[in-house]
N, C-alpha and C positions, 0 to 999 in steps of 0.2 A: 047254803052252799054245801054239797055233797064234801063226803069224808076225800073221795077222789078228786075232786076238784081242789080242795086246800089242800093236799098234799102238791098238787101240778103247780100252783100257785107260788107254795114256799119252794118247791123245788126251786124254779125259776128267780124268785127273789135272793134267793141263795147262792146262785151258781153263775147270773146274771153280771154284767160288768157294766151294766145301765141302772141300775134299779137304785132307788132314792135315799138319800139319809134321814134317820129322824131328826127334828126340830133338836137346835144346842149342838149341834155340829159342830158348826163358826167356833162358838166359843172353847169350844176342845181344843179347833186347834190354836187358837190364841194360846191359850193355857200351855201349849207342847213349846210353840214358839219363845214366850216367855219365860220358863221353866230355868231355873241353873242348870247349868251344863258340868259332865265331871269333864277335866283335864285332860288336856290332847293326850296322846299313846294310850288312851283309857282302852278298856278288855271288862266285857261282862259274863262275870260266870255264875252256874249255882248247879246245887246237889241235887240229884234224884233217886230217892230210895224206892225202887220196886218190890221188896222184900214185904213182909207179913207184921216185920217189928218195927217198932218204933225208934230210932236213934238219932244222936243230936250230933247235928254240922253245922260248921263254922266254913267260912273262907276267909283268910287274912285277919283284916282287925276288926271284919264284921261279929254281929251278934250271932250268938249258936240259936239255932231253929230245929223242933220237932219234926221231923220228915218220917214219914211210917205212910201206911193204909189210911189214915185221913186225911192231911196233908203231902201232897207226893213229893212236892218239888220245894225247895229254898227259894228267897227270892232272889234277884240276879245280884251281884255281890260287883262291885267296880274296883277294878284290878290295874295293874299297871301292865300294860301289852309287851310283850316280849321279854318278858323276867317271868321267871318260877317264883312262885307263891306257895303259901302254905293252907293245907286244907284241915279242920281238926274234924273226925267223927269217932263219936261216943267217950270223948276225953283224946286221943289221941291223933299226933300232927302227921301228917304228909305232905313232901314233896310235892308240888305238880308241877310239870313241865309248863312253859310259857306257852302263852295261847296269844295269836295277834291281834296289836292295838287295832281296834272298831270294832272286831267280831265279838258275837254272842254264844257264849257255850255250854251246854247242858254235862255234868261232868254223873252218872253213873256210877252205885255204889253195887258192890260186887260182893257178897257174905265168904265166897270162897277164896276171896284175893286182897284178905282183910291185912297186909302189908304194903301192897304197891300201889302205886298212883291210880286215881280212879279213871275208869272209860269213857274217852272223851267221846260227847257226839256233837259235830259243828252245827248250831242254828242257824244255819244262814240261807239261802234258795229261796226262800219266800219272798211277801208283799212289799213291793218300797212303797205303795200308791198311802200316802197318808189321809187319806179319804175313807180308806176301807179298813174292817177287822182283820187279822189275820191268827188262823187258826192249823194248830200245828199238829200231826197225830205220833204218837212214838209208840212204838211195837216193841213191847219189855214182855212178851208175854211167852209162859216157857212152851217147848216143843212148838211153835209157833213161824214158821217157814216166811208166810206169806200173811199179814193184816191187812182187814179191809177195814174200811171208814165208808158208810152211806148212810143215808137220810132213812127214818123208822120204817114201817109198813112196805116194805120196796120199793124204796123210795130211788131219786139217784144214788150211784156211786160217786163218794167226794174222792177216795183216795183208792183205787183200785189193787196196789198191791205194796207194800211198806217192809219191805226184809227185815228180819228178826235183828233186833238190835238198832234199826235205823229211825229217823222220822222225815216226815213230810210237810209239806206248808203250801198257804194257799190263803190269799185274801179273799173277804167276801166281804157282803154288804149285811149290818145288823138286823138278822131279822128273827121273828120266833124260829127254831126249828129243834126235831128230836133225831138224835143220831143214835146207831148200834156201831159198833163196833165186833168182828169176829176172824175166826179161822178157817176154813171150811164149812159146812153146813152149820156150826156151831157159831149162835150170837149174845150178844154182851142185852143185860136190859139197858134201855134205853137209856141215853144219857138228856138234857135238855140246855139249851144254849140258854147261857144269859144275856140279860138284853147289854148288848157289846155296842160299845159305842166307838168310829173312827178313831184309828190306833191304838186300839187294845190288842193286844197280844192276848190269845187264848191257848192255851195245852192241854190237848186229851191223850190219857197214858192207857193202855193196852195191856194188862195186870194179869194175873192168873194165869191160866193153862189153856193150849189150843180147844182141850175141850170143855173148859169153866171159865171162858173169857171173863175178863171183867172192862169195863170202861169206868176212867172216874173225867172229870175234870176240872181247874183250876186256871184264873186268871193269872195270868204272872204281873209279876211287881219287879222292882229294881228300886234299892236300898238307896236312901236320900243322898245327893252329892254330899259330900266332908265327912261322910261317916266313917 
């Protein structure tokens, strides 16, 4: 098979709303079905450090996590929906305003507004189909108007155009594939999917400058019920 031809292929597998799951499907979602559940008004949030350095956040009476340039994001922290919580970064607490019970929140750390409540961005818009992956793009990236998301080699477009500061979502079906991410003519190297399996949550962060994109990406997690 030509380099053209498996690129037409994963496009499709990718982008498709028909295309098949791998074997151990079933049992994922038994596993999601049977899983403890947190407590009704429950709210899922977690930090995302865009920044160069390294610093550690906490939400609530969760455990403090390294979030920097290797790690981007926390993991989702289970909050009580409509009450303000408390966020700690790098030793110190913050306020955050209540976020509503069911939603998931991605909360943005700001170097220049090292005082006030961090920038909320709501995850929500995305996949309910719990058959598919769903994969999210955030555009954190400075001088940065407009982020694309598309498949390597010119490939499709996943995500046409994502405002600076916002993100996007979009299920798919688990398959290999390699994505850039960029700004105008300028692109990220290549990032590559892992093999995601029905309801995984994936996040690709959009880093760096309109003209030194960067793409990383990380599976998101969500901190065990009673923690």
């Amino acid at each position: 098979m030509n380099a053209v031809l498996k690129s037409l292929v994963a496009t499709a597998l990718l982008l498709s709303p028909c295309a098949g799951f791998a074997q151990g499907a079933p049992e994922g979602r038994l596993a999601q079905l049977y899983a403890a559940r947190p407590p009704a008004g429950s709210a899922f949030v977690r930090v995302l450090n865009p920044g160069s350095t390294v610093l550690k956040a906490g939400i609530a009476n969760g455990a403090e996590q390294n979030v920097g340039p290797a790690v981007r994001a926390t993991r989702y922290a289970i909050v009580e929906g409509g009450k303000p919580f408390s966020v700690r970064v790098a030793g110190k607490a913050r306020t955050q305003p209540a976020v509503a019970a069911g939603s998931f929140t991605t909360l943005v750390l700001d170097a220049s507004a090292a005082a006030k409540p961090l920038n909320v961005l709501e995850d929500g818009g995305g996949s309910s189909d719990a058959l598919k992956a769903e994969i999210r793009f955030y555009n954190l990236a400075g001088n940065c108007a407009q982020g694309k998301l598309a498949m390597a080699d010119k490939g499709a477009v996943v995500f046409p155009a994502v405002a600076a500061g916002r993100s996007a979502a979009r299920g798919i079906n688990p398959v290999k594939a390699r994505l850039v991410a960029g700004c105008g003519g300028k692109d990220s190297t290549a990032v590559e999917l892992p093999a995601l399996q029905p309801g995984d949550h994936y996040s690709l962060f959009l880093t760096g400058t309109a003209n030194a994109p960067v793409l990383q990406g990380q599976l998101s997690g969500t901190d065990a019920v009673g923690r």
